[in-house]
C-alpha positions in Angstrom: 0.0 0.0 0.0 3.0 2.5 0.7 4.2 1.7 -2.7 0.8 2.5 -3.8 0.9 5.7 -3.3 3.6 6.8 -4.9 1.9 5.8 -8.1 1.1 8.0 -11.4 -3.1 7.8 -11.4 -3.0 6.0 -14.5 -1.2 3.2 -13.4 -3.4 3.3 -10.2 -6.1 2.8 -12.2 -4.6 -0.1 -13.9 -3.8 -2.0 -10.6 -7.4 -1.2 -9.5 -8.6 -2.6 -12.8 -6.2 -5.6 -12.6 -7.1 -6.5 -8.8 -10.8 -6.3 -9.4 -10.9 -8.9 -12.1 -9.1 -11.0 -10.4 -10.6 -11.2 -7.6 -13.9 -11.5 -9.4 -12.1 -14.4 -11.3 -11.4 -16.0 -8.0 -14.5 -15.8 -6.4 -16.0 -17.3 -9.4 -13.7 -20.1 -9.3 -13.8 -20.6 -5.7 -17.3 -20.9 -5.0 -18.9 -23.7 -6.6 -15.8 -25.6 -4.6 -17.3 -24.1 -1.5 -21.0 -24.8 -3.0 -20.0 -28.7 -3.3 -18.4 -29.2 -0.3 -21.1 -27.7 1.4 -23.8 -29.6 -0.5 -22.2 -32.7 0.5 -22.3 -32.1 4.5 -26.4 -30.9 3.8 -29.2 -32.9 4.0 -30.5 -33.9 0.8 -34.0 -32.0 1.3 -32.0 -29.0 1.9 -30.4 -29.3 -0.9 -33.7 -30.2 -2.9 -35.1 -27.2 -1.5 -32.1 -24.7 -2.9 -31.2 -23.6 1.0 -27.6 -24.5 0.4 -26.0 -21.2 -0.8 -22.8 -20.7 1.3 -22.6 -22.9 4.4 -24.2 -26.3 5.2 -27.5 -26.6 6.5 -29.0 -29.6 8.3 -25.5 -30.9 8.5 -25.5 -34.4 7.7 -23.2 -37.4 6.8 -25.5 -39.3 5.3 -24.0 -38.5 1.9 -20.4 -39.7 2.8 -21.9 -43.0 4.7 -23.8 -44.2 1.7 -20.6 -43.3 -0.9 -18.2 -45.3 1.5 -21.0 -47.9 1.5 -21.3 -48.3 -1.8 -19.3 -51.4 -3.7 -18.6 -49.7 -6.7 -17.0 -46.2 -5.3 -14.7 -48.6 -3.4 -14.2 -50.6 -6.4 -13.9 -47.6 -8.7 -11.3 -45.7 -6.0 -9.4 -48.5 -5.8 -8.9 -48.9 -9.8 -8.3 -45.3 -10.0 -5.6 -45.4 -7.1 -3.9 -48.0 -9.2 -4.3 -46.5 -12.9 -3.2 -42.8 -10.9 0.3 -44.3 -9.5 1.4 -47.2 -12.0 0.4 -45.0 -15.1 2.3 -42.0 -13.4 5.0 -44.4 -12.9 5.6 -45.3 -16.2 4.7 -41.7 -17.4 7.9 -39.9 -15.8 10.0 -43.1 -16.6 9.1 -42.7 -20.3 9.2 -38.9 -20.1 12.8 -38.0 -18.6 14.3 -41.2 -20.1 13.5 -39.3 -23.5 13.9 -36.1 -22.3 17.2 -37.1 -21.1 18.5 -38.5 -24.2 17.7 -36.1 -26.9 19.2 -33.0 -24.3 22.4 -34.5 -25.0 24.0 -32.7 -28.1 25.9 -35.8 -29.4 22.6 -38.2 -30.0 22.7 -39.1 -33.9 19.5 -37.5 -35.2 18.5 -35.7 -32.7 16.7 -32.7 -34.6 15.0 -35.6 -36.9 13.3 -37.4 -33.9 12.8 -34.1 -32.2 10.8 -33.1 -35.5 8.9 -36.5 -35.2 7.8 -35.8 -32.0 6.8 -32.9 -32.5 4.0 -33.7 -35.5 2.5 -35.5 -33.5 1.9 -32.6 -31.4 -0.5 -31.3 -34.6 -1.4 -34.5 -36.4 -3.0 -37.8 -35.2 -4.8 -40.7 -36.9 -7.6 -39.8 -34.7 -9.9 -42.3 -32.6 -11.3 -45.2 -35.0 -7.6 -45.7 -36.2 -6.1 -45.7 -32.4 -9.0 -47.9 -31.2 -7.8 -50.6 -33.7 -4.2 -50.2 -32.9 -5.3 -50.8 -29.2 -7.8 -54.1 -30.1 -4.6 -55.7 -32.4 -2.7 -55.4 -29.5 -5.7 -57.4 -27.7 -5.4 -54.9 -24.8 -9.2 -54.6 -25.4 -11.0 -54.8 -21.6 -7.8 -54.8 -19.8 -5.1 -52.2 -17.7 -2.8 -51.6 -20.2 -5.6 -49.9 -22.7 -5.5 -47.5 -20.1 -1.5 -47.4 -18.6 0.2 -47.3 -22.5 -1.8 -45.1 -24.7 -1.5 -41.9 -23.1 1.9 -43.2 -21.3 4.3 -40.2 -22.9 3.5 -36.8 -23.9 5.4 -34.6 -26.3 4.7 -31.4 -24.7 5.7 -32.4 -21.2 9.2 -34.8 -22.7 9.7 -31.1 -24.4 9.3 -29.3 -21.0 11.5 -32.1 -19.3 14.5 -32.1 -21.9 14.6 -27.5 -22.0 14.8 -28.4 -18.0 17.9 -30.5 -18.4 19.4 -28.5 -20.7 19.1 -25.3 -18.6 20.6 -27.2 -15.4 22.6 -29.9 -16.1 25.3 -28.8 -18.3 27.8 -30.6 -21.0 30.9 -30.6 -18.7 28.7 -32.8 -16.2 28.7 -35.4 -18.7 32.3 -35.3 -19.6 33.3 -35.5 -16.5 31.2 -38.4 -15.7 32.5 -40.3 -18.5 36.3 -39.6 -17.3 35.4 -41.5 -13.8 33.8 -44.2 -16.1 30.0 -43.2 -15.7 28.0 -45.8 -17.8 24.9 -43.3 -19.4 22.4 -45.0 -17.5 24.4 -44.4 -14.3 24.7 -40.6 -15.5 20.9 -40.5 -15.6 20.7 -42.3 -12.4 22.9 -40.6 -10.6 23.0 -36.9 -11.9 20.3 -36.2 -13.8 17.7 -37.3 -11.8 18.8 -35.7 -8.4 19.2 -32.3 -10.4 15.5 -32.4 -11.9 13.4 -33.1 -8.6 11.3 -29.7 -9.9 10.5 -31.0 -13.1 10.2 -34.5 -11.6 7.3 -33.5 -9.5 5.8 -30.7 -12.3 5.0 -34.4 -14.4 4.0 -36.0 -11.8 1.3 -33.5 -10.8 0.4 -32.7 -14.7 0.5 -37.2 -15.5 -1.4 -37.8 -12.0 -4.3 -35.4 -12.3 -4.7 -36.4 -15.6 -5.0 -40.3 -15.5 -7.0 -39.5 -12.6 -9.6 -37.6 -14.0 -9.5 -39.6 -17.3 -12.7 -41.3 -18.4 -12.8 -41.2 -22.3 -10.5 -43.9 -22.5 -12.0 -46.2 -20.0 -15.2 -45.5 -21.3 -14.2 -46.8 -24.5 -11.7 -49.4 -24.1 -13.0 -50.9 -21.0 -15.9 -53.2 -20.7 -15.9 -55.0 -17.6 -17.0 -52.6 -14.4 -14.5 -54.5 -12.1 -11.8 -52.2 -14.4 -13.5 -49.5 -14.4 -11.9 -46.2 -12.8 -13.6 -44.3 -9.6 -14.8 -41.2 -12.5 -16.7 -43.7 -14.8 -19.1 -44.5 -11.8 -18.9 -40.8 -11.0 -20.3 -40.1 -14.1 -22.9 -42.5 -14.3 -24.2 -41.2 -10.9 -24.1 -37.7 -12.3 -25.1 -37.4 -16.0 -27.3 -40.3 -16.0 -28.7 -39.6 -12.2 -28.8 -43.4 -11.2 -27.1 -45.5 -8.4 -27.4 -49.2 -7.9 -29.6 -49.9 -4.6 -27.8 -53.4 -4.5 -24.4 -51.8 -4.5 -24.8 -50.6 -0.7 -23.9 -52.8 1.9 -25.9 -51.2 4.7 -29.9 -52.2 4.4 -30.6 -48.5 6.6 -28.9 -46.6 3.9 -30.7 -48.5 1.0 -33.7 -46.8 2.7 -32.9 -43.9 2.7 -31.0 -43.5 -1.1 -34.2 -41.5 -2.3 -34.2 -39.2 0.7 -30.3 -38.6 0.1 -29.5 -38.6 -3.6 -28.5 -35.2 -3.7 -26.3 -35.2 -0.8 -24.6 -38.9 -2.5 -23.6 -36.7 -5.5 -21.7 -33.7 -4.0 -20.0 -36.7 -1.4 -18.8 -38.4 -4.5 -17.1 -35.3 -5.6 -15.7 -34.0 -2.8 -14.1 -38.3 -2.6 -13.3 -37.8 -6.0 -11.1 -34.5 -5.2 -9.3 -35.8 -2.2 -6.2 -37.6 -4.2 -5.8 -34.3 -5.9 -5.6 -32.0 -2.5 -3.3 -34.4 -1.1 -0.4 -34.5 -3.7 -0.7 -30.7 -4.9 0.7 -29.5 -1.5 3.1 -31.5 -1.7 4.7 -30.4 -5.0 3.5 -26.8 -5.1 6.9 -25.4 -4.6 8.2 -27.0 -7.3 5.9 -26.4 -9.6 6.8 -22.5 -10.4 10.3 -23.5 -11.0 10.1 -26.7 -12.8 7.4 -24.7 -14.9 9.5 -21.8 -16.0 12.6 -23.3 -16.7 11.4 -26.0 -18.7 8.8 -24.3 -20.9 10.5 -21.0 -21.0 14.0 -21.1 -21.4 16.1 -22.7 -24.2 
């Protein structure tokens, strides 16, 4: 604020301007979180009724009992836990191996492969094509049509190798090789320890997105004992249906009609919690590993 003052009107105007629409911007993104959450700790005839605007009314946990109740949100959280960490996994293994690879100047063809990469960025065969690729490989109806075909994105490989570039320079390398550092060692060894920002940047961009993927599952997958935690979300939320024989507890069976509402916000908030949990723990990285990879170089 002291510096505030010292400012020409125009620009005060500006910052005014500036601060305004951002805050309206974040109020607008912040409240239908609030809105859910709150929905989900309301009874579902409050919520019927429209009373739910800011803050829970009738507070109840009826919502979360019946969802923790329920066979397929188990089932569903589970097979999402699994896709989440193994795909990840194999994500960031693809990803820096690559990345790692074509930072190095002296890699035969670099620019070539780089340039292949890279149209693939613009041009695909599109679904029908990549739906047969996936049923010759007879990974119809099982984990991998879900772990490999999204396994390794250009842009974020890209990202990773500008990051390695920027901090983990030629004369690393060389002098590696003079102790007798195999590459994989080098990779292993110095690479890796120097790109823990970047590390965790994939980690948060492959996680959230294998987590909140459906379209592939929806497609590829047709027994629900595979199916992830969002492809019962969605059935409970665009087509406004929950299997009464699903829930475990006869009380709650009951009361699914009375509660429907409150189930749906519950399932969201359940959905969400995976997410929460890992973006603390990488936030700090995520500014740097950002910037340097997708700026510089």
């Amino acid at each position: 604020m002291r510096k505030f003052r010292y400012l020409g009107t125009d620009d005060k105007i500006f910052y005014i301007i500036v601060y305004t629409l951002l805050t309206l911007i974040f109020i607008a993104v912040l409240y239908p979180c609030i809105f859910v959450i709150s929905a989900s700790f309301s009874s579902g005839d409050a919520i019927q009724a429209g009373k739910v605007v800011l803050f829970p009314v009738d507070f109840s946990l009826e919502g979360y009992k019946t969802v923790f109740h329920t066979k397929d949100v188990l089932l569903g959280f589970r097979n999402s836990l699994f896709y989440t960490v193994a795909g990840t996994l194999l994500s960031v293994t693809l990803t820096m191996m690559a990345a790692s690879a074509l930072a190095r100047k002296d890699i035969p063809g670099r620019d070539g492969i780089m340039m292949f990469f890279s149209i693939t960025m613009y041009f695909g065969g599109g679904m029908i094509p990549l739906y047969m690729v996936v049923k010759q490989l007879h990974m119809i109806n099982t984990i991998w049509a879900i772990l490999l075909p999204g396994a390794f994105g250009v842009y974020n490989m890209i990202m990773a190798r500008t990051f390695i570039q920027t901090n983990v320079p030629d004369e690393m390398l060389d002098a590696a090789r003079i102790d007798g550092c195999s590459d994989i060692n080098f990779i292993t060894v110095v690479v890796l320890p120097l790109s823990k920002s970047i590390i965790a940047v994939l980690i948060l961009f492959y996680g959230v997105g294998i987590w909140n993927s459906y379209f592939n599952a929806m497609i590829y997958l047709h027994d629900d004992q595979l199916y992830p935690l969002t492809l019962f979300l969605r059935e409970i939320l665009i087509l406004d249906s929950i299997d009464v024989s699903t829930i475990t507890d006869p009380e709650l069976q009951a009361q699914l009609a009375k509660i429907a509402a409150s189930i749906k916000y519950a399932l969201i908030v359940v959905s969400m919690i995976p997410i929460l949990i890992i973006y603390p723990l990488v936030q700090k990285h995520i500014v740097k590993g950002v910037m340097i990879g997708a700026i510089k170089g």
